[in-house]
N, C-alpha and C positions, 0 to 999 in steps of 0.2 A: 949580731945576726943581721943579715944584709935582705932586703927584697928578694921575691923570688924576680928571677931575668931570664926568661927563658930560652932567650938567646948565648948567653953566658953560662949557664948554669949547668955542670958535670953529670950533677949527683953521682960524687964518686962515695959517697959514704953507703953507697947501697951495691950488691952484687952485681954483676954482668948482666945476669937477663932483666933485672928490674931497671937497671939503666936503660939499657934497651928499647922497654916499652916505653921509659919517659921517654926517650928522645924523640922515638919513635913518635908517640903520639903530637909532640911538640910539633914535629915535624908534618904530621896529618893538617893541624889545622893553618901552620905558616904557609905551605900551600896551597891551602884553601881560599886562604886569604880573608883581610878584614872584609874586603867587597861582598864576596860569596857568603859571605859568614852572615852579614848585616843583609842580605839581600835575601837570604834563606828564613832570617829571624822574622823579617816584615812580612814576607809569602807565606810564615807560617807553614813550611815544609819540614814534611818527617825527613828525620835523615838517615836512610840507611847504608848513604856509603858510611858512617860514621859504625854502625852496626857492624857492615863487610871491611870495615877495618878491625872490629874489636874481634871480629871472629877470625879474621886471618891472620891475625898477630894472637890469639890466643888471650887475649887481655883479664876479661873477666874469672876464664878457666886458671890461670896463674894467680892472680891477686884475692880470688876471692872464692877457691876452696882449699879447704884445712887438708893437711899435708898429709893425711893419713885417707884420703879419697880421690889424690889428683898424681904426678909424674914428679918429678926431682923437682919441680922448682916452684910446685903449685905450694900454697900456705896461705895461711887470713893472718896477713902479718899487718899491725898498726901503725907501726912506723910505715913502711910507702903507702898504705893506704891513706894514711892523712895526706901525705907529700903530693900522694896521682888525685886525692879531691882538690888540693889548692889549684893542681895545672888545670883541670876541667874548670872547674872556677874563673880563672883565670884567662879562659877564654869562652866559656856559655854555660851560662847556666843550663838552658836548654839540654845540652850532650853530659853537664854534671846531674842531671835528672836521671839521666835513664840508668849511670852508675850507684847514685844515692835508692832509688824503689828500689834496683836488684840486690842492693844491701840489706834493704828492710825486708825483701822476701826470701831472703836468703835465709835469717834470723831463725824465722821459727823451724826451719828444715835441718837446718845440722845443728838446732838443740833438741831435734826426734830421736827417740827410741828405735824409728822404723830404717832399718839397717840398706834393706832394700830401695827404700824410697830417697835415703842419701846415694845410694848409686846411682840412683835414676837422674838426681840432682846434679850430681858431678858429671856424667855423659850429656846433660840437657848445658851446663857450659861450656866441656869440651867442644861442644857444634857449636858456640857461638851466644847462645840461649841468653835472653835479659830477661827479667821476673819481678812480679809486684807481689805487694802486701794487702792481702783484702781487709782491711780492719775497719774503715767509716762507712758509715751508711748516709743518708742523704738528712732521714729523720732523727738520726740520734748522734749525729758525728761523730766520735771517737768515744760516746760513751759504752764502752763494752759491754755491761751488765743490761744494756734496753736491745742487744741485739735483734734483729729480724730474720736472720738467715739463718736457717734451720736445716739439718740433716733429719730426714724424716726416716723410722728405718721400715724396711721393705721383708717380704717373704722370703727373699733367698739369701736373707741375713746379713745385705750390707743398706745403703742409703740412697736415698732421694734428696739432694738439693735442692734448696727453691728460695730465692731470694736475690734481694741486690744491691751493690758496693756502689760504693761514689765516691769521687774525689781518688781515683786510684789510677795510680804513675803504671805505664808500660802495661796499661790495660788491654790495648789493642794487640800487642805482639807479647805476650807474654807466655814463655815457652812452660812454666810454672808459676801460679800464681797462689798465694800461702792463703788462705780465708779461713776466718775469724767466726763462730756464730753456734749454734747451739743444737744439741741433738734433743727433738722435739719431746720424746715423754717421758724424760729423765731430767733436760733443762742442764743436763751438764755442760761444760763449755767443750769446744772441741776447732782446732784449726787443722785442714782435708787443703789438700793441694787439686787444683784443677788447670785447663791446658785452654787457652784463649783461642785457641783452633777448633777447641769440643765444638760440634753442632749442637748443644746443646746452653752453650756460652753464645749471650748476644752481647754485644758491644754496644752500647747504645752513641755513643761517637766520644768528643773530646768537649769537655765541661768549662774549659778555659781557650782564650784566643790567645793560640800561643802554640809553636814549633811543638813545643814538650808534648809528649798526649796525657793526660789526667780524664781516666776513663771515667764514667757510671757503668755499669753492665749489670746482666742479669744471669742466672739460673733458672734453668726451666726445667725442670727437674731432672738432672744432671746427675747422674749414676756415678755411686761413690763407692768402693769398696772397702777390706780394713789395708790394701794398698796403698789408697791415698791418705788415710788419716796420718794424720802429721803429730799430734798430740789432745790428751784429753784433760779435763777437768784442771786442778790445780796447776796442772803441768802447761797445760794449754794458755791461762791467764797468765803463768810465768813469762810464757816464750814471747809473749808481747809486751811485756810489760821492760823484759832484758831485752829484746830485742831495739826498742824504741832507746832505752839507757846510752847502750852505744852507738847507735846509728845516727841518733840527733849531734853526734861530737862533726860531724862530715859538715854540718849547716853552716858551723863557722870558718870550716875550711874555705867553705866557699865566696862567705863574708869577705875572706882575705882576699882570694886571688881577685875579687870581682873589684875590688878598691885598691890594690895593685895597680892593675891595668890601667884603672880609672887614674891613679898621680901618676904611672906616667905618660899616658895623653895627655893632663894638664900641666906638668913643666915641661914638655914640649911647645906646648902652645903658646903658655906665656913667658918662654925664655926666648922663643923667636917673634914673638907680635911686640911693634914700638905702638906706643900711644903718645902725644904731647911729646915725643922728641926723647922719649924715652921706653928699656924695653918695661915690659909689665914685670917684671920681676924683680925691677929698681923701685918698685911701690912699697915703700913700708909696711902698709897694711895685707898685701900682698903676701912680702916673704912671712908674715904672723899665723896667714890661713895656711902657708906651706908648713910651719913649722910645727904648729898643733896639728894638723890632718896624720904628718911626717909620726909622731910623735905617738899618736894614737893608732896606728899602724903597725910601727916595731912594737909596741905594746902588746896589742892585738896577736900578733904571731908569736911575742916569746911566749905570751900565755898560753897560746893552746898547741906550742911543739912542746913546752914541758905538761899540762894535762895531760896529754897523748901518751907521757912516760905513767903516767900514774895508772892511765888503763892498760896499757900493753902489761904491769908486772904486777896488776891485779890480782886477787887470790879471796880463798875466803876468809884468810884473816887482817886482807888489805884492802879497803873497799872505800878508799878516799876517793876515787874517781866517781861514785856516784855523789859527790858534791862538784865537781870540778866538771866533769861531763853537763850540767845543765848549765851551768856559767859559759861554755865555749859557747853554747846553743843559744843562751840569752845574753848575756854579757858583750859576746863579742859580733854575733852578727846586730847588736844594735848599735855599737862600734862603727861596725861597716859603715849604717846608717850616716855617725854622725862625721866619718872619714868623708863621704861621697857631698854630703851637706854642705860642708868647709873648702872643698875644692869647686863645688857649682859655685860659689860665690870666685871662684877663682876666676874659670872658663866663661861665667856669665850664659850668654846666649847660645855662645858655639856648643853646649850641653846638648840643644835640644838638635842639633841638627842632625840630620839622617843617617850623614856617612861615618857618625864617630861611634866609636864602643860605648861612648860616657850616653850617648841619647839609650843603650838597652839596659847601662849598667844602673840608671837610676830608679828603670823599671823592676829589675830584676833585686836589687837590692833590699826592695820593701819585705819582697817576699818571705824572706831568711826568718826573720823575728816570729814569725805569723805561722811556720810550717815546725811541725810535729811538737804540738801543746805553743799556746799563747804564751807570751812573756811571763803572766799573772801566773800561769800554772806552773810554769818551770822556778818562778820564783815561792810558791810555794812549796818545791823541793827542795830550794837550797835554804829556806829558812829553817825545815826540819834541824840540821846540821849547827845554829849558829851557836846556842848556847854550851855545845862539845867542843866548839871551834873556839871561844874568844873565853872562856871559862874553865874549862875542865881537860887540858892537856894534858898529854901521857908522853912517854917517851915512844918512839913508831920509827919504822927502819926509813934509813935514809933512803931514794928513789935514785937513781942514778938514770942517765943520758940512755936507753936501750937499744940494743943492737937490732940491727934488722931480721936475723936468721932464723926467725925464732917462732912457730904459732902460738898463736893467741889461743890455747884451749879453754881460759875460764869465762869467755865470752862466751862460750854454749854451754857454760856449765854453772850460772848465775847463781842459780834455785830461784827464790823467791825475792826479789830486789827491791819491793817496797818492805820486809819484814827485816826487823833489828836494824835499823836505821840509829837509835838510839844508841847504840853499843859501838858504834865507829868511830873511831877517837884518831884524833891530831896532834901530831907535835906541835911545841909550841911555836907560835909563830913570828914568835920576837926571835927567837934562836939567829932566823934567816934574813928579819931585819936588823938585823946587830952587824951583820957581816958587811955591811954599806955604811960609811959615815959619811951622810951627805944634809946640808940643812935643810931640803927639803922634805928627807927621809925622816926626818926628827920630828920638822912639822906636822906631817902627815900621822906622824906616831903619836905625838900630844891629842890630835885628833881624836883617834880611836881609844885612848885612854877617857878624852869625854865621851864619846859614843858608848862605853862600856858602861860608864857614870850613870848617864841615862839608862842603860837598860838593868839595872843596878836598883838604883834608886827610885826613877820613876819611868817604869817599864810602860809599855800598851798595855792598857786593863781591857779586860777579857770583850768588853764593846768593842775596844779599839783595834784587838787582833784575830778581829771577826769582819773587820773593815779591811779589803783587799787594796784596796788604794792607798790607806792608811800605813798598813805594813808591806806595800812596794817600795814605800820611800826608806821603811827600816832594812828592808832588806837589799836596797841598793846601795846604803851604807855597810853592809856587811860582807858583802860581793867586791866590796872595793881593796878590803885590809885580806882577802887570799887571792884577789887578783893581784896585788900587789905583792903578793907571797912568794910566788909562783913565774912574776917579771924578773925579780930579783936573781930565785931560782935558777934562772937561764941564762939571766942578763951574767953573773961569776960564768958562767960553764961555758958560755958563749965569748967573754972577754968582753965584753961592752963595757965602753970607756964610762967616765961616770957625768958625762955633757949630757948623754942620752938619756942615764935614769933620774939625772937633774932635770928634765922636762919634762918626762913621765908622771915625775910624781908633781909638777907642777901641776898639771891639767889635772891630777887625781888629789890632791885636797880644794881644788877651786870646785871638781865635783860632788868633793862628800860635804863641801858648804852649801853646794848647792841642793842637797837631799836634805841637810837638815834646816835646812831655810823652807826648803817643801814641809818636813813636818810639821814646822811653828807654825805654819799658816794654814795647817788642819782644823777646821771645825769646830773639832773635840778636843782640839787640843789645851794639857790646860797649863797653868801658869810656871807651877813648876818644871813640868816637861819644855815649856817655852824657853826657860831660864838656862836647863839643860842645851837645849838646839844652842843658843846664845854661843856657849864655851864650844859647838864643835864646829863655830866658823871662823875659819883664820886663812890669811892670804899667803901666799907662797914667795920665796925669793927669789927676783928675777935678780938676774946676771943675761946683761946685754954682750958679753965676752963668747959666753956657754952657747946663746942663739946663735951668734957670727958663726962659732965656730961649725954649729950643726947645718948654718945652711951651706955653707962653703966646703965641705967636707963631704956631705950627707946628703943635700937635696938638690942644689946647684948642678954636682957633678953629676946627677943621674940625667940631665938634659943629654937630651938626642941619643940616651944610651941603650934604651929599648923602641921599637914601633915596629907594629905587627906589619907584615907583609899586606900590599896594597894584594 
């Protein structure tokens, strides 16, 4: 699996029209240019020729309604929507905003009963239309069950709105916007669709300094009929709760293209700057930060273009992707983090300077880890998952590479996505590590054999796994052995040589020593469980051959191969 290059790049593996729009869109911002692009981010400018492109090219109305409300080529298909998050990615965040909220408000509308109200949804793309998700409040943040927005109901037997959202994408222009809150004398839950143009919608402005709009707004008491109701009670908490499952998989999309972009501005920079009579990329220590950034990169992508297979052929009796969906979301956009970390040590100074992508990309980076649920809370989903995952495997259909033609219908047909978490079972995951013999992949595998010891033997006692800090470190060793499940997975079907998944897994046992180095030096931790951490640190083998070969091959030649239009 190679970078994305947006210069280079086909995407012939996708139909005619969706090629189309890649190019297309590709083509929007290289004309734009980095100048325009970086000069609009700083002014803090909404952009709506960005909008009067997505609307005259159709963008939104094709990628992002199900094929049974839109024209031949419309579908919510996974595969290019992961592919058209990296390219927005890839070039702002800011423009991957307005496509990520119209994702999230999209969610609870075509998983409605109201048949009517999807039409109105499908004609509100067709014209172009982008949409937000009302779900936080100012005082209760994403806590749903403290909500304040209330449908109060009225004499002529429909509702009165009254209340107001915060921290909400595409608040300003938003042609539907899904909200989240409760019908006042029943207390049931209920999300009503409303129109950012109602006179009775005030916008209160934009909550962040920043291009993207992130509205607060209000309701003043805002006439709701049973036309707008989008869903109620049980169905209502579903739709947010699946809704959020797969839309948070776009965060790490965007992790990638935005650390993309970022190495290659930076072997640009330092394959053409000499220092002391030499160029920067004759520095040993140098090509080290290339190679690990390089490293943790192809990682990063093989993992969440195979995730992205595990959600597209989703079902209700295959629902591995609600483990793997919060890992792209936490796993890989703090990845991103530590990609863009490794190369500022590259670039140095010229980071911060005004006219490069790398001075927005280190801004914009932070964000990813922090938006839709905290690290803490997403790793609290994937630890649900661990002891089915490293303990009690079943045999489960093999996933295969998926094809693009395809809608996605069990994305609106979830049910309930926190219930029977317990009952989703995993193949085993030696199967997939047996298929690599590398001695790194071995290393890494004695590893998780102590890591299992430990949790075996002398597990978190119920103090300890009540300590959220406590068990991030355990469950950043368990993120590690189906991240690496899932590398592998792509890395066979991709043809990656085995130089590649030799430094992969290099940086991935120096990390799960480096988590269980974190545990020992817990608190609480006690002698035994010490003795345990002991056995899961072990150093990885280098081969100076295998680096040669990935910088000379791999990250050398991508100099001067991509830069965005001045």
């Amino acid at each position: 699996m190679h970078l994305l290059n947006p210069k280079r790049e086909t995407f012939n593996q996708f139909d005619s029209r969706t090629r189309e729009i890649m190019l297309k869109t590709i083509d929007f911002f290289e004309r734009k240019g980095k100048k325009n692009l970086k000069h609009e981010d700083h002014e803090r400018l909404w952009y709506d020729d960005f909008l009067e492109f997505l609307k005259k090219e159709k963008v939104f109305y094709t990628f992002l309604t199900p094929s049974k409300y839109g024209e031949s080529d419309c579908r919510w298909d996974s595969a290019r929507n992961t592919a058209y998050s990296e390219i927005l990615g890839f070039y702002s965040l800011s423009h991957w905003y307005a496509w990520q909220v119209s994702i999230l408000g999209l969610g609870p509308l075509w998983m409605s009963s109201n048949e009517d109200l999807k039409k109105k949804t499908a004609s509100a793309l067709q014209k172009g239309g982008i949409f937000g998700f009302g779900l936080s409040e100012k005082e209760h943040g994403a806590d749903l069950i403290a909500t304040d927005m209330l449908l109060i109901p009225n004499k002529e037997g429909g509702y009165t709105a009254r209340g107001d959202k915060y921290y909400i994408g595409n608040g300003n222009k938003g042609a539907l916007i899904s909200v989240f809150g409760k019908i006042s004398n029943s207390k049931e839950f209920v999300f009503f669709a409303v129109e950012s143009a109602h006179p009775k919608y005030e916008c209160m402005g934009n909550v962040v300094n920043s291009q993207k709009y992130v509205a607060e707004f209000f309701l003043h008491d805002y006439p709701i009929t049973e036309n707008e109701i989008i869903s109620r009670g049980r169905a209502a908490w579903d739709a947010a709760l699946a809704t959020v499952a797969f839309a948070k998989f776009n965060l790490g999309m965007a992790a990638i293209g935005i650390a993309t972009h970022s190495f290659y501005e930076a072997i640009n920079h330092a394959s053409n700057r000499r220092l002391y009579n030499e160029y920067v990329t004759d520095f040993p220590h140098i090509r080290q930060l290339f190679l690990e950034a390089y490293a943790r990169l192809i990682a990063m992508r093989l993992f969440a273009y195979r995730a992205k297979d595990y959600m597209k052929s989703a079902s209700p009796d295959d629902r591995r992707y609600l483990l793997f969906n919060p890992m792209v979301k936490m796993k890989v956009t703090m990845q991103g983090e530590e990609v863009i970390n490794l190369i500022w040590d590259v670039i140095a100074a010229r980071g911060f300077e005004k006219d490069t992508y790398f001075e927005s990309a280190t801004r914009d980076i932070r964000m990813l880890p922090k938006l839709e649920g905290t690290v803490h809370v997403n790793m609290i989903l994937v630890i649900k998952f661990m002891m089915n995952y490293l303990f009690h495997p079943q045999e489960a259909k093999e996933v295969s590479q998926t094809g693009n033609s395809e809608n996605d219908d069990f994305l609106f047909n979830q049910g309930a996505t926190t219930k029977g978490t317990d009952s989703i079972m995993f193949d085993d995951y030696r199967k997939v590590y047996g298929k690599i013999s590398l001695p790194n992949i071995s290393i890494f595998l004695k590893q998780v054999d102590a890591f299992k010891a430990f949790l075996k033997d002398h597990g978190p006692s119920k103090e300890q796994s009540k300590d959220l800090d406590f068990m991030l470190s355990v469950g950043e060793i368990f993120t590690l052995v189906a991240y690496g499940q899932l590398i592998i997975e792509n890395a066979i079907e991709e043809k990656m040589g085995e130089d590649i998944l030799g430094e992969i897994f290099d940086f991935m046992i120096r990390d799960l020593s480096k988590y269980a180095l974190n545990i020992y030096l817990k608190s609480t931790v006690t002698s035994d469980q010490m003795n345990a951490c002991v056995k899961m640190i072990k150093k990885p083998e280098t081969d100076k051959g295998r680096s040669g070969r990935i910088w000379t091959n791999s990250i050398y030649s991508l100099k001067d191969s991509y830069k965005m239009n001045d």
